[in-house]
Each structure stands twice: as structure tokens, then as C-alpha cells.
N, C-alpha and C positions, 0 to 999 in steps of 0.2 A: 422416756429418753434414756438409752444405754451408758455405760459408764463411762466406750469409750467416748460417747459426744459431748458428755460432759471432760472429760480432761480434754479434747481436743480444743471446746469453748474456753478455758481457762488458761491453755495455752494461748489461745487469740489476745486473750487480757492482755498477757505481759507481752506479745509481740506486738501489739498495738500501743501497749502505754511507754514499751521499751524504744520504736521509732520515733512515737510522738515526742518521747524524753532526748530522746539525740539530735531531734533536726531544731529542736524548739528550744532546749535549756542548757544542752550542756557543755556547749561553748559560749552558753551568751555571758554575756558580762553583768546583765543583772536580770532578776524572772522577776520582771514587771509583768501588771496586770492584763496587758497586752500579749506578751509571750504564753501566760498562762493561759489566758483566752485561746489563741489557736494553737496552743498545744495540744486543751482539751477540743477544740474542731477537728485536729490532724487523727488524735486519737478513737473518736466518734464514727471517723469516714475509713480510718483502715480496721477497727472493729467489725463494722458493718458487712467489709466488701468478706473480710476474713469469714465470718457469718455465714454468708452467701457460699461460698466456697465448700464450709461445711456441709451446709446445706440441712439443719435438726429438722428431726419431722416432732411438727407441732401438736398437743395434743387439747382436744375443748369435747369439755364434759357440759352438756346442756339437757335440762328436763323436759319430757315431751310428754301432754296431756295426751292420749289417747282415749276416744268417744267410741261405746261400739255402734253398731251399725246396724240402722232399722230400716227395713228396702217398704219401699210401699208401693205396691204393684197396680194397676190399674189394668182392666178388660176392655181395651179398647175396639173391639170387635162389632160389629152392629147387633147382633142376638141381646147387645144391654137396651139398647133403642126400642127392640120388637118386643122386649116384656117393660119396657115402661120403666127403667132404671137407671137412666141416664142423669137423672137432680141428685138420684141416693146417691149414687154414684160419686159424683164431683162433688158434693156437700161432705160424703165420706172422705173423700181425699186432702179436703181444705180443710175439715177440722183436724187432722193428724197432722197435717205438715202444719200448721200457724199454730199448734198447740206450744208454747213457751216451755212448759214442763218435759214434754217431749224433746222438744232442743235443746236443754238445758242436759238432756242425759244422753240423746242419741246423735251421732253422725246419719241425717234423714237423707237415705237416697229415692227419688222418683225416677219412675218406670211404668211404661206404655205397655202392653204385648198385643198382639193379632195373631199374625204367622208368623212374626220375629218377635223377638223383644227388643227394648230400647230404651235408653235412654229420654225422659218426657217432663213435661212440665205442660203439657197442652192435649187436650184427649179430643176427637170431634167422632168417635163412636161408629167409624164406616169399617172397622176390617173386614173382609170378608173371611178371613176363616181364625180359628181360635186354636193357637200353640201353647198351650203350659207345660211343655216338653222343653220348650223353648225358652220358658221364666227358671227353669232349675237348673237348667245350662249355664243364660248368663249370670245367675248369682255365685254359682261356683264359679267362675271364672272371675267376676269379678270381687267375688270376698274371697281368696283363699288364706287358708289357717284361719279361720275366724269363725266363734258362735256368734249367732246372730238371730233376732226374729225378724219375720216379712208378713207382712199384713197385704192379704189377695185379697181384691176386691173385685170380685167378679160373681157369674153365674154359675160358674162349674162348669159349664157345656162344652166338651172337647169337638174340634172336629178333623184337627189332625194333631200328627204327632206322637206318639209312646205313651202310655197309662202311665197321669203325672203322679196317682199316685205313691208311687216307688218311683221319681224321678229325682226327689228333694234329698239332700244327705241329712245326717241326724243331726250336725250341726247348728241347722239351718230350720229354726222352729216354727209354723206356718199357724198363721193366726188368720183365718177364710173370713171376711165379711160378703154375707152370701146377698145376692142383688137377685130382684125379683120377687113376685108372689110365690111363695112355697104353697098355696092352699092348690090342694090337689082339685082337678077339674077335667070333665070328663072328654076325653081328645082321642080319638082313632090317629094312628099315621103309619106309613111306611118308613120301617127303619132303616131299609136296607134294600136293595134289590142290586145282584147277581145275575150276570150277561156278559156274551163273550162278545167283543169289538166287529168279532166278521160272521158271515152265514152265508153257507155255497147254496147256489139256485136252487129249486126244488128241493130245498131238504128242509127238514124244520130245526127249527137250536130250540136249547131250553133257554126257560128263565126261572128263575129263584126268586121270591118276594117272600121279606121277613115283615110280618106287620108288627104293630103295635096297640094296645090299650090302654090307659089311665081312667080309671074312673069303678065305682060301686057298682053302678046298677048292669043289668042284662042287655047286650044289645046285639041289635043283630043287625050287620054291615056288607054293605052289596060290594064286593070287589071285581073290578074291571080293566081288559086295555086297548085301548082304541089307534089303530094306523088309519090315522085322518077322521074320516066320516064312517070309517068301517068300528064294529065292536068283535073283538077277534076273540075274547075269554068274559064271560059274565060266572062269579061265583057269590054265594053266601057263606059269608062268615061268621061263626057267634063267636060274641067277648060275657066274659062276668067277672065279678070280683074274683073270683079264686082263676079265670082264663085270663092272661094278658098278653099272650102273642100267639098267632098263626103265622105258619109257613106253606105260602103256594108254589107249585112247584108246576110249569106248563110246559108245553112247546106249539110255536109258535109257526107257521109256514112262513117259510122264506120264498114268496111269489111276486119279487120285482127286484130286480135289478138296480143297486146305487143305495144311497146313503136313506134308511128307513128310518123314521122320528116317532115313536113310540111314547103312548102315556098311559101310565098306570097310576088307577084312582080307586079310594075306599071312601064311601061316601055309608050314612044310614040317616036318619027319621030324627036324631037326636040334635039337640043346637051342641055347636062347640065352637069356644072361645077363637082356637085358631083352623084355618081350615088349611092351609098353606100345604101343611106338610102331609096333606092327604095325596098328593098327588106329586108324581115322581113322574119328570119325561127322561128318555134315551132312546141310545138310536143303535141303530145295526145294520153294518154296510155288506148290503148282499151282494157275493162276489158269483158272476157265472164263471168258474173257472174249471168248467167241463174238460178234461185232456181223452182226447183217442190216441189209442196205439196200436199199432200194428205191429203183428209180429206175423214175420216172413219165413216159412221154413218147408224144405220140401219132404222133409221126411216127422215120421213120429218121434217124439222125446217126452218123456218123464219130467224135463226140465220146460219143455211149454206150460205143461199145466202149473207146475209150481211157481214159474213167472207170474201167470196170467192170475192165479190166487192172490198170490204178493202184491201184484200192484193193485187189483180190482176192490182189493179191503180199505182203499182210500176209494169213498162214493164219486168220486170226482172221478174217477178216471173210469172208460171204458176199453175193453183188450176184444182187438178181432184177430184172427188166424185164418190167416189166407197161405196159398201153394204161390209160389212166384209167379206163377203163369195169370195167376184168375186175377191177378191187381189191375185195374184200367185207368184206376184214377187214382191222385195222393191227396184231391184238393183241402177230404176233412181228415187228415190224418197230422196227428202234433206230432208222435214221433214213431220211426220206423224202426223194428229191430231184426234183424239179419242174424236170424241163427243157422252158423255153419252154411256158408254161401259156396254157391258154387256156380259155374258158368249158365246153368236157368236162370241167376239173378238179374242178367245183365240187363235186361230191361226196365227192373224195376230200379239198380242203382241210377241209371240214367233218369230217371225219373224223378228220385229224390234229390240229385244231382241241379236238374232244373227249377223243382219246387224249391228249395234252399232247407229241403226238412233236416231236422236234427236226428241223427241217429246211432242206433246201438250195435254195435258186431260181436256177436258171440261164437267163437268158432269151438272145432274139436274134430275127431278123427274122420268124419265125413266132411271137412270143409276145402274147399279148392284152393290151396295157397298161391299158386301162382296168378289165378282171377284175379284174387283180394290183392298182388301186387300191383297190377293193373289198374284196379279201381280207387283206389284210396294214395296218399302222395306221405304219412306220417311213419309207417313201418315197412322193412322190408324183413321178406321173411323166406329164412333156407331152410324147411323142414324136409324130416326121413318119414315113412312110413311108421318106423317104432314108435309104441305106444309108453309116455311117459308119465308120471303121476306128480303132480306140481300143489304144493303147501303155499300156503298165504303165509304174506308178512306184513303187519298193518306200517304204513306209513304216518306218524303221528303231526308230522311237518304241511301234510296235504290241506290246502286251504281255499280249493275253489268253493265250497260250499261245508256247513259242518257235518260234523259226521261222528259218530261213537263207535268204537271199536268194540263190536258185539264178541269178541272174539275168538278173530278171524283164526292166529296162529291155530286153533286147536280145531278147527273145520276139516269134515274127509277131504283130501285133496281132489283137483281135477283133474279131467283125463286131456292131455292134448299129445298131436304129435312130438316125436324129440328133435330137437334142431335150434337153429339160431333166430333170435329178432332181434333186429336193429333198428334199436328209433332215428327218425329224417330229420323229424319235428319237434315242436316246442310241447313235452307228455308233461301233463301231471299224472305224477304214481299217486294210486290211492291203495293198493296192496302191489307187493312186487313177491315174484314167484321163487320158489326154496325148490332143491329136489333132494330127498330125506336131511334136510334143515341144513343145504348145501347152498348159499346166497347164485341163483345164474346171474345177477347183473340186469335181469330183464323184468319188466311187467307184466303181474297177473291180471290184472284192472286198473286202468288211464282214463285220462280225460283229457282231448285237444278241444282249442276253440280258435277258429279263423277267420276271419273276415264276418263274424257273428254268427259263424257256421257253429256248433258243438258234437262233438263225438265222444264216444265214449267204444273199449276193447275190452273186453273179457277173453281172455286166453285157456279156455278150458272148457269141457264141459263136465255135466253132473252136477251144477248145482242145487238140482231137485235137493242131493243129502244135506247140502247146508240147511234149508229150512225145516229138513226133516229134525236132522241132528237139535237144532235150534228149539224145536217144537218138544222135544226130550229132555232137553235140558232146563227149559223155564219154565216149559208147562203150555207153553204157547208161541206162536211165531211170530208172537208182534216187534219183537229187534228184528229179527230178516226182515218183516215186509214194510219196516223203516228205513232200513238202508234200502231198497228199490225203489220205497217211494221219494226216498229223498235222492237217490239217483236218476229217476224220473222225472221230478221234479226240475232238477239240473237243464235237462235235454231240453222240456219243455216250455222252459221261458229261454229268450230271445235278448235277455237285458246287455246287449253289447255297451261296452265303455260308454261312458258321456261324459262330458268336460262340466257340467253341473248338474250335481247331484241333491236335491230336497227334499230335507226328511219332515213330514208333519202330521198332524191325525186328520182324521176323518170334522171329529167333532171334538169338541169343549164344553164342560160344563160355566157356563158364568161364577163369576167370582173365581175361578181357579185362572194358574198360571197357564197362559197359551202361547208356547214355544214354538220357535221353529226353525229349525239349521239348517245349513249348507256346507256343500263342499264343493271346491274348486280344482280340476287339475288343470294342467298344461298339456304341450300335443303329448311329451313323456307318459302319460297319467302319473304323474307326480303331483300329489298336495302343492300347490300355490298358496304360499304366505304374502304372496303382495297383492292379493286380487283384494278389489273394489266391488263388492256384494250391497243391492240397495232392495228393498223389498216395497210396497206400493200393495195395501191394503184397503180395500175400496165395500161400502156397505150396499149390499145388494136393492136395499130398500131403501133409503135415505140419498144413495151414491156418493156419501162421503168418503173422500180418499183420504191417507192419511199415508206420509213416507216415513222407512225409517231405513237405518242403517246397520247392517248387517256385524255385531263386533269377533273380533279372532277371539278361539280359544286355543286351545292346544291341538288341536286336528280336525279342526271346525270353525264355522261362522254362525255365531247363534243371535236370534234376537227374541223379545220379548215385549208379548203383545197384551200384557195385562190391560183391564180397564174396558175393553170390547163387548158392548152390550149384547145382550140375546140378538140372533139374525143371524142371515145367510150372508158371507164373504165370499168375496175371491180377491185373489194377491199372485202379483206377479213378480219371480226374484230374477233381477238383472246384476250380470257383472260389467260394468260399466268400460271397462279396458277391452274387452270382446264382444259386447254389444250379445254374450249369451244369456238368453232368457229360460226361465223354468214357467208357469202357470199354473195355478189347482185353485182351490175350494174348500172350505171349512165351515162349519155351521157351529157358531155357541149356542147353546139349550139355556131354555130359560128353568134354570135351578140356582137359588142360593140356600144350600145348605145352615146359615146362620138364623133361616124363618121357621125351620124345623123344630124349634123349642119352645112349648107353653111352661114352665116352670125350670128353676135352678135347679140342678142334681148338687141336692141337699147332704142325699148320701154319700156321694163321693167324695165332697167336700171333708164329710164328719170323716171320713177315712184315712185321707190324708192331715187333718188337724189331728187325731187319735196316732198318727202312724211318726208324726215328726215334736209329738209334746206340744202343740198347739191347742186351741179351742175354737172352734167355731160362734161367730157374733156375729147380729143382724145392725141395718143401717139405726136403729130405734138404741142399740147399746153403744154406740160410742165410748162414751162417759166410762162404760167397765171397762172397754178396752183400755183406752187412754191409763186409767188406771193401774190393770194389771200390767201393762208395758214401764210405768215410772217405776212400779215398786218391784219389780219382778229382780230378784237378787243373783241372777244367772246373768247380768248383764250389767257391769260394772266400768268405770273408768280404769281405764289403765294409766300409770306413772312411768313411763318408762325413760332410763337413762341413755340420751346417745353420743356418742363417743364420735367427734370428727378428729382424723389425723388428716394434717395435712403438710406437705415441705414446704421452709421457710422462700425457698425460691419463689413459689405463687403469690406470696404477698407482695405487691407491683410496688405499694406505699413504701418500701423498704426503701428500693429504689432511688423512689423520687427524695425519702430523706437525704441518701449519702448524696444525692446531685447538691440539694438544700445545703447541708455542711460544706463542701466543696465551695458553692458560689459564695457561699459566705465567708469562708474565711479567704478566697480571692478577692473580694470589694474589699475584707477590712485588710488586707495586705495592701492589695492597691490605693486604701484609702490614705494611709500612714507609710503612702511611700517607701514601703518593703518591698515591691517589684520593679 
């Protein structure tokens, strides 16, 4: 309390006892024991109010015990169930927390994890995957400033999440009760296998398979991978005590069409405890995404061939070269390019015109500019005969599709006529043309799209030297013949707007998270935040349906299908306000990752006990642990003094006194006939 609230308090005194003295004594005729009674009530009540006015901030010194804090963490994940760990387990948990000596020194918190952690006092051993990324998270968040030990009771066995190793701070001392048989026992599995999501028709992908060994003796293991009834790879493997892993390395033909269910199995002669993790299924959704293109041109270029290079290095696509005249049909052609068009074209624009093909106009000093007025309704164009040399300028704002600036700025420039264009239409620039690094206002490469028509202008010719120059400079032409293919690419899909749009995979593995979003526009194609999105998830085998509702996020509609056993689906997402529906298909594979382990990683455990000042103990030690935890002198009660201020205003009771004195010395006034 300051000096000045004590004299301001002290002056309250004598203005309080100095009123109480004037209205009470110092006229009366005698200070009977009645006068002095509510003199001292008069004085009590303009004390108090005077007080309040004040307003002293109060101050309360109170001792506060502080317990530190012992987390006891539980492996709630099913891998404790499939090695037989689920009594050690819970009998490990009950004897630490009901230990009295333990409560008596620690603040005991209980903790669940799987793929999160949490808060628990109840474990039933189903997660499907095991986060200890996750358990060093929430204890720093929720111990901060604070030593402390945690006692993990689990397997070790990660299967997501960051190496918890170096996850734990050095604060935070980790005492591993390890769960499970540690007696090594001889097990083949697949650690790992590597594979990419898609495979284009007739080609073949690879596949990566990392096996695995545990065990002394010599063996030798037939490894295989079977699309259905078929056996597409048989190999032999040997393992021995000084071999414990192979890496196979295949490819596979991609000879059907649609989503492929693949299993890969190591099998040998030997008994082993678990067989689970011998066998690994996935799948690979073979795409036929064949594209032809035609390119139209009636004369010879340097730049045909370099095109037709460019794009043919993606196995997908095939390039024919036809004269405008010899084209009869467009029906298998994805997209058409017009280099340098001229009044021979006119039959084949009306051709692609009626087909609705997508296509490319490349012009330069042999091209008809007045034709291409004629034929196309986005550029007009006033060119001279003079021959003008036009520099790229990347557009980094261009966002029909992505794109990396291989850069463009330092490309030899093109050759086109000199004169003017004028866009009609709605372009996106994806480079716009400089003449000696002099901005004209106009495009060197555009991209229109109309009615789900797409176009794309090139205004120059000579781009053979970009890929030359490109192939100089990095040693190869694979930036050029990425940007054609991803320009091709462009042409050759068809994906005009839709008002609902659903994103989801092919397949799932079980036990993993299986998402799936949505988005909504309006006729604007503007995101819609008030749409009503419902999804309707139905089991191909059972026909169980099951609904759900689709929740907003920030620029989406996501829901979440956890829980979806092995089997074939299909789901149909409706927005209920426009009756628009989407439909697909999705297969979960039968893989749970948590069956893949015949023993605790013993070691990883002892690396993290060694790495945060812990020790590693088995369910059989308790009693040491309990032990080294009561006596352990790193972990102390704390005493600590805490200091509440508060203003005298919040005490209400003040209050209700001065009301208290008030009413009372009114009744004994009223009662003795003073009012």
C-alpha cells in the first residue's frame, strides 16, 4: 500500500469520526450511551463509503504447495494387443497411478496416444496407427517451464509421425516401460514398398520393395507379386545372421485399364510366429491417357522437329505431320497445331472448327495474317512484311495451369512480322513480347478458352533455338520439353467449369484416414459458402449405406470417412439446394499397418531413455521404478509464495456491511423515537 493511500485512509478517520462528532455530540445535551451508539454506527458507515472511494488495492500473501509432475503415458494403439501386452500393460498403469508414495510426491497425469494423444484414464487398445511425435508435443505444451519424468509404456513401434527419438526436450526425462516379448524370433516381412499412385497403359512403372529379417539362421525366401490369379514377379531371396535386408527393385506391365490391387508376398520353409507382415497389398490406377497430335504445316521448319521431340519425350503422346491438304479426318486427333497458317488451311480449320478440337497456332513470316483474321474471333492482327525479332517476358501472375519460368527473359528471340495485335478476347498471357527489352503491350504466348473450346498463340517463330539454347545450358532439354508438355497438356484435357468439384483417391489403406472434399460454385463460379453438401457412402459387398455431411473449411467441404473396413465403395456427393450430384469409387485395401510387428524396438526405446536421462524397465520391474521415481532428487516439492492484489471495490461484503450499519442505526433511531 503507497504512502499516499495510507494518509488518504487516515484522513477518512478524522472525516469520518469528525461528522460522526457533529451530527451526534456536539450539540446534544448529554452523550448518552445511545448518542454514542450511533455515533459510532454513523462513523462505521461514512468510513466505509469514504474507503470505497479510495478504493486501497489489497494485498494476501498465501503458501502454495507445488507437486511436480509425472505423465504416465499409455500405447493405446492395437500393435499392444497383437504381441500379447495388453494385462502388462494396464497392471503397469494401475500400479503407478494407485501407488500412495507416488501421490504423495507427484502431480500423476494420465495419457492415452494412438495417432493423437490425449488425455485418458481408460485404454481399450484399438488405434490404428502409433504417434510418439505426438506424446512430446502435448507434454510440452502441456508442462511448460517444468522438469519433469514420463514413464512410456508402450512397444516402441512408430508408424507415424517424426523420429520421437529427438522429439522429447531434455527437460522432460523418459523412463520406457517396454511391452512385449523382446526374445528375438525368426520373422521375414516387408518393410516398406515404393510405388507410384498412376501407370499409363502399356508402359510398365517400377516397384521398390524393402524386405526385412529377424532371426540367426540361413534362409532362403521366395519373394512374389500376384494381379489376381496371375504371378507377374517370382524371386529368391537369402537372409543370415550377418544379411537382414534385401531390396527388390521391378517393373511391372501396366496391361489394364482402371484401378489394379496388387500383392506382394515373402514366404520360405521356415515357421514364423507372425506371418501378417509378410504380405503387402496396393494398387495402381492405370491411366490410358494416350494424346495424338497433329501438327499442320505446309512447309519445312526446324521448329517441327524440335516440337515434335518436345512433346513425344512424354510416352503418352504421339506427334503426326501432315501438309493441310492430305488431313481427311480429325476424329483421333486431341489436338491440332497450325504452324504458320495460311489460306491451304481452310479446310482443315473448318474441320477442327466442327470437331470442337483444341488447338495451337503458331505463326511467323510465312503465315497468312489476314486468313487467321478470318478464322479465329480473339486477335486481330495489322502486320507489315518487316521482319521483327520479339524477347519473352514471363508472366508470373498466369495461372490457368502451372508453370516454371525455365527462363524465358534470356531465350534467342522470335522471328515474327512487325505490326500490331489487338486482343477481342478474354487472353491469358503466359509470356508477352519485348522488342530489344522495349515492353509492345502485346502477347508472345496466350491461352483462350470458350465455351470449353481452348486455344493457345504463339507469335513467333524459331523456337527450335529455345530448346537448343535450353539443352546448352543444363545439359539437357527436359525444362523445354516440360513446358510443351505441360502446354499440351492444357489443350488436351477438356475440363470445362463445373459447379461441383470432388477431390478423392483412387484407394485407402485401412486403418488410415479416408478423406474426401468438395467444392461448390455458383452460376459466377464463385466458391459457395452456403451450399448443403451430403455424401452417401454405400459398401459394394454388404450394400451398406451409410450418410454423412459434408463440413466447410476455409475453401472447401471436407468430410471424414474413418472406420471403413477393407472392400469396394462407391459414394455419391449431392448439394442438396441444386439437386448437383458428383459419383466415383474408392477401394480400402486390406493392410493394417499396427500387425507388422513381432517384437518392441527395444533399441529405440534404450535411445531415447539414454538421450533424455531416463532408463529403460520391463513390466517384471515395477517396484525399481516406483522406486527410483520417489527417491529421485531432481524432482522436488516446490513452496511457493503467491501474492493476490486485489481493490477493495470487489469485496461485495463491504457493501452489504455499510447497508448493515445504515439499517441499524435507522431501526434504533426509529426505535427511540429520533425520526
Amino acid at each position: 500500500m503507497t504512502t499516499s493511500t495510507i494518509l488518504l485512509i487516515l484522513v477518512s478517520l478524522l472525516v469520518a469520526g469528525g461528522l460522526s462528532y457533529f451530527q451526534y455530540l456536539y450539540k446534544a445535551k448529554n452523550n448518552s450511551k445511545l448518542n454514542l451508539f450511533l455515533a459510532f454506527l454513523r462513523f462505521l458507515s461514512f468510513f466505509s463509503i469514504l474507503l470505497l472511494l479510495i478504493n486501497p488495492m489489497i494485498t494476501k500473501n498465501t503458501l502454495e504447495i507445488v507437486k511436480p509432475t509425472l505423465a504416465v503415458v499409455v500405447d493405446n494403439s492395437s500393435s499392444i494387443t497383437h504381441l500379447n501386452g495388453s494385462k502388462a500393460s494396464l497392471d503397469t498403469y494401475r500400479s503407478l497411478v494407485s501407488n500412495k508414495d507416488l501421490q504423495e510426491k507427484y502431480t500423476i497425469q494420465s495419457l492415452q496416444f494412438d495417432a493423437d494423444c490425449l488425455f485418458s484414464e481408460s485404454f481399450d487398445f484399438k488405434g490404428t496407427q502409433t504417434n510418439l511425435d505426438a506424446v512430446a508435443k502435448n507434454l510440452k505444451n502441456t508442462n511448460r517451464n517444468q522438469n519433469y519424468p514420463t514413464v512410456l509404456i508402450t512397444d516402441g513401434n512408430q508408424t507415424s509421425g517424426n523420429d520421437y527419438v529427438y522429439s522429447f526436450g531434455s527437460e522432460n526425462s523418459i523412463f520406457p516401460v517396454v511391452i512385449g516379448d523382446t526374445t528375438k524370433v525368426l520373422d521375414l516381412k516387408i518393410n516398406q514398398l515404393n510405388v507410384n499412385k498412376y501407370a499409363f497403359f502399356k508402359n510398365k512403372f517400377p516397384v521398390e520393395v524393402f524386405l526385412g529379417y529377424s532371426g540367426t539362421k540361413n534362409v532362403q525366401a521366395e519373394f512374389s507379386i500376384r494381379n489376381g490369379n496371375s504371378i507377374l514377379v517370382k524371386q529368391t531371396v537369402s537372409f543370415s545372421s550377418t544379411k537382414k535386408t534385401a531390396v527388390i527393385n521391378v517393373l511391372l506391365p501396366a496391361d489394364r485399364v482402371g484401378t489394379q490391387v496388387y500383392k506382394a508376398t515373402i514366404t520360405s520353409v521356415e515357421k514364423e510366429k507372425n506371418i501378417y507382415n509378410n504380405t503387402k497389398n496396393f494398387a495402381v490406377e492405370i491411366i490410358d491417357q494416350k494424346t495424338s497430335i497433329a501438327i499442320v504445316s505446309a512447309i519445312s521448319h526446324p521448329d517441327i522437329g524440335a516440337l515434335k521431340r518436345a512433346i513425344e519425350s512424354n510416352q503418352q503422346r504421339k506427334v503426326t505431320i501432315v501438309k493441310p491438304n492430305d488431313i481427311k479426318t480429325l476424329e483421333d486427333i486431341s489436338v491440332v497445331m497450325f504452324y504458320q497458317p495460311t489460306s491451304e488451311f481452310k479446310s482443315v480449320f473448318e474441320k477442327s472448327k466442327l470437331s470442337g478440337i483444341n488447338s495451337f497456332i503458331i505463326t511467323g513470316m510465312h503465315t497468312d495474317f489476314n486468313f487467321l483474321n478470318q478464322q479465329q474471333d480473339f486477335f486481330d492482327f495489322k502486320m507489315s512484311n518487316q521482319q521483327e525479332d520479339y524477347l519473352a517476358g514471363f508472366n508470373p501472375q498466369f495461372n490457368n495451369f502451372a508453370i516454371e519460368n525455365i527462363g524465358f527473359e534470356n531465350l534467342p528471340p522470335l522471328e515474327n512480322p512487325f505490326g500490331k495485335i489487338t486482343t477481342k478476347g478474354n487472353i491469358a498471357v503466359l509470356l508477352s513480347s519485348k522488342i530489344r527489352n522495349i515492353d509492345t503491350n502485346a502477347p508472345l504466348l496466350s491461352f483462350t478458352e470458350n465455351q470449353g473450346k481452348r486455344m493457345a498463340f504463339l507469335f513467333g517463330e524459331n523456337s527450335w533455338k529455345w530448346r537448343l539454347t535450353n539443352t546448352i545450358d543444363n545439359q539437357s532439354a527436359d525444362r523445354y520439353d516440360v513446358f510443351i508438355d505441360k502446354t499440351i497438356q492444357f489443350l488436351a484435357s477438356n475440363n470445362t467449369k463445373k459447379s461441383l468439384v470432388v477431390q478423392h483417391e483412387n484407394f485407402y489403406n485401412s486403418g488410415e484416414g479416408i478423406e474426401i472434399s468438395a467444392q461448390y460454385f455458383n452460376k459466377n463460379y464463385e466458391f459457395d459458402e452456403k451450399a448443403h453438401l451430403t455424401i452417401s457412402v454405400s459398401n459394394n459387398k454388404t450394400k451398406q449405406t451409410k450418410n454423412y455431411d459434408l463440413l466447410k473449411t476455409n475453401n472447401a467441404y471436407k468430410v471424414n470417412l474413418d472406420g471403413l473396413g477393407a472392400g469396394n465403395y462407391t459414394f455419391t456427393v449431392k448439394e442438396l439446394n441444386s439437386n448437383s450430384n458428383y459419383s466415383g469409387k474408392f477401394e480400402v485395401l486390406d493392410f493394417e499397418i499396427e500387425k507388422q510387428f513381432v517384437n518392441p524396438d527395444n533399441e529405440k526405446l534404450n535411445q531415447l531413455a539414454t538421450q533424455t536421462g531416463g532408463k529403460v524397465y520391463y513390466p517384471n520391474q515395477i517396484s525399481e521404478l516406483i522406486h527410483t521415481l520417489v527417491n529421485d532428487e531432481n524432482y522436488k516439492t516446490i513452496q511457493k509464495n503467491k501474492i493476490n492484489r486485489s481493490p477493495l471495490i470487489e469485496w461485495y461484503w463491504l457493501l452489504i456491511m455499510i447497508a448493515g450499519f445504515l439499517s441499524v442505526e435507522w431501526f434504533v433511531r426509529k426505535y427511540n423515537g429520533l425520526l
